[in-house]
ZAMARGU-4260 file (C-alpha; in steps of 0.2 Angstrom, whole numbers, plus 5000, padded with zeros to 4 digits):
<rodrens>
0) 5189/5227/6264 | 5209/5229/6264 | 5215/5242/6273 | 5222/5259/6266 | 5240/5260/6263
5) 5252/5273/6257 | 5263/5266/6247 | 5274/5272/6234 | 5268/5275/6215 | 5270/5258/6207
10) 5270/5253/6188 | 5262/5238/6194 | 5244/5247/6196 | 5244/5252/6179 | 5227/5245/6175
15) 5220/5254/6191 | 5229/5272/6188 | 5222/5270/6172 | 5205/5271/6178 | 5210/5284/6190
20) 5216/5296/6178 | 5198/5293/6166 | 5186/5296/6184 | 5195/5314/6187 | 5193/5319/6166
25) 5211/5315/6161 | 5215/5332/6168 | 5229/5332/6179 | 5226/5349/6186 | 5213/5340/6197
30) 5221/5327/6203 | 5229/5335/6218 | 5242/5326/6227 | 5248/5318/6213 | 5262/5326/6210
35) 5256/5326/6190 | 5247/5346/6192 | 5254/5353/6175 | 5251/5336/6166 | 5238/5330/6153
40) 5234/5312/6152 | 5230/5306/6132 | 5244/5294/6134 | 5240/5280/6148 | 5253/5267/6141
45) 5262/5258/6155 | 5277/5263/6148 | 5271/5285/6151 | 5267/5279/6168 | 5283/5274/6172
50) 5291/5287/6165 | 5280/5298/6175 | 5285/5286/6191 | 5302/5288/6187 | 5300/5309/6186
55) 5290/5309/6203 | 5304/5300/6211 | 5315/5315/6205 | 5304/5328/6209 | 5300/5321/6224
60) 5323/5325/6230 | 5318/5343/6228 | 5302/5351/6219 | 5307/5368/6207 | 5289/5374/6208
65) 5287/5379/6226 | 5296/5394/6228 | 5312/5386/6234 | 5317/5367/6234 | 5307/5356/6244
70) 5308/5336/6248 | 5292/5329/6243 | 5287/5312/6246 | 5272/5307/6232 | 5264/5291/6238
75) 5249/5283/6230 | 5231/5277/6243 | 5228/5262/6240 | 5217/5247/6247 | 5223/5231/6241
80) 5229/5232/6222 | 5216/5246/6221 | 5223/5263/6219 | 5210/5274/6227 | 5219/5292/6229
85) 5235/5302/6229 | 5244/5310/6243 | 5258/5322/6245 | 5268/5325/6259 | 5282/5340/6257
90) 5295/5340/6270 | 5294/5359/6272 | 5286/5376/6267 | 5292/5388/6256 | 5282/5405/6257
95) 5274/5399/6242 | 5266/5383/6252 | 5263/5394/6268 | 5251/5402/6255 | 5243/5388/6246
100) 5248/5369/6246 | 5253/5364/6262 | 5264/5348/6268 | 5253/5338/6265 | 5239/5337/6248
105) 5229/5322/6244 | 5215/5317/6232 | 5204/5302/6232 | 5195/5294/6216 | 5178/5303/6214
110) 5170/5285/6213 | 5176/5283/6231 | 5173/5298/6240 | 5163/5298/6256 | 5170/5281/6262
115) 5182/5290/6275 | 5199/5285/6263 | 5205/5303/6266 | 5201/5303/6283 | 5212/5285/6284
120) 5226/5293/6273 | 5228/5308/6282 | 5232/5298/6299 | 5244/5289/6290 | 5253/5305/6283
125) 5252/5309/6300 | 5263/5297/6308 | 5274/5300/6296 | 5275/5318/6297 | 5279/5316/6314
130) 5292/5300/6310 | 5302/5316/6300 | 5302/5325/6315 | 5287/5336/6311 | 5279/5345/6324
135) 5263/5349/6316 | 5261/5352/6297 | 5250/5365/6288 | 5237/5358/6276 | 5226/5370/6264
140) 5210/5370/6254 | 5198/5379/6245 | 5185/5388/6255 | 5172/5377/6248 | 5178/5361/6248
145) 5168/5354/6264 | 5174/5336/6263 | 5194/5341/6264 | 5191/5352/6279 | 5180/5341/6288
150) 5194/5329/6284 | 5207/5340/6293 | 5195/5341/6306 | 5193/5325/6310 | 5212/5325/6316
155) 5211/5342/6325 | 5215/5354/6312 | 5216/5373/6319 | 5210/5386/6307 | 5224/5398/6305
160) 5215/5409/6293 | 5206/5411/6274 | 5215/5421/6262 | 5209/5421/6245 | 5197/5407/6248
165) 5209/5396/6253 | 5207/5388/6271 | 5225/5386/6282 | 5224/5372/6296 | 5237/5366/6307
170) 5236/5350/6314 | 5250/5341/6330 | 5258/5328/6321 | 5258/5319/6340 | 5277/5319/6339
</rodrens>
């Protein structure tokens, strides 16, 4: 088994981000992380996806949607040439990401969930976070998504609070 990498979104993996997008419905809404929330996926040509590539790596110099403008840093999980999951690491919070989202979002294939990717992903994020000089970062889920918070857990998450159904956890980035 190859290791899991974050790496940036890469044309290259068409025929795997293909199959990504089919296991979560086409639906971008669900693929959290991904940076592609308000998007619908009929088209999977290579030449949407690196268009779409291309728009992340704008977004990613200042996201409009957060309440303010925030650095975003979209990186694909991956093992090998196998893209297994999405990751979003936001450089800072706006009130809005206090509330819901977060520095840090991710989503793993649903045909690969359980084999502790998250968990391996989320470490990485980690050093990273803590690479930009992050003390700790904040992470959010719903109420009932057990695998996410059990996820956080595992790289002692605090639970801050619920509001709403949403779950707040700060973790040290170690820095």
């Amino acid at each position: 088994m190859a290791p899991v990498e974050l790496v940036a979104p890469d044309p290259r993996l068409h025929r795997s981000w293909t199959e990504v997008v089919a296991e979560f419905g086409g639906v971008g809404a669900t693929m959290h992380g991904s940076g592609w929330l308000f998007e619908s996926f009929e088209d999977v040509s290579l030449a949407r996806l690196e268009r779409l590539v291309e728009q992340l790596r704008r977004d990613g110099e200042g996201l409009p949607w957060t309440g303010g403008v925030v650095r975003c840093d979209y990186l694909w999980i991956v093992e090998g040439d196998e893209l297994v999951g999405f990751l979003a690491l936001r450089h800072s919070l706006t009130d809005a990401l206090r509330r819901d989202g977060g520095h840090i979002g991710y989503a793993v294939r649903p045909s690969r969930r359980g084999e502790g990717i998250a968990t391996r992903a989320l470490g990485l994020a980690l050093e990273r976070s803590a690479a930009l000089g992050l003390d700790r970062v904040l992470l959010t889920c719903d109420d009932d998504n057990e695998a996410s918070w059990r996820t956080m857990l595992s790289h002692g998450a605090v639970l801050e609070d619920v509001v709403d159904g949403k779950r707040r956890y700060w973790i040290a980035t170690g820095r």
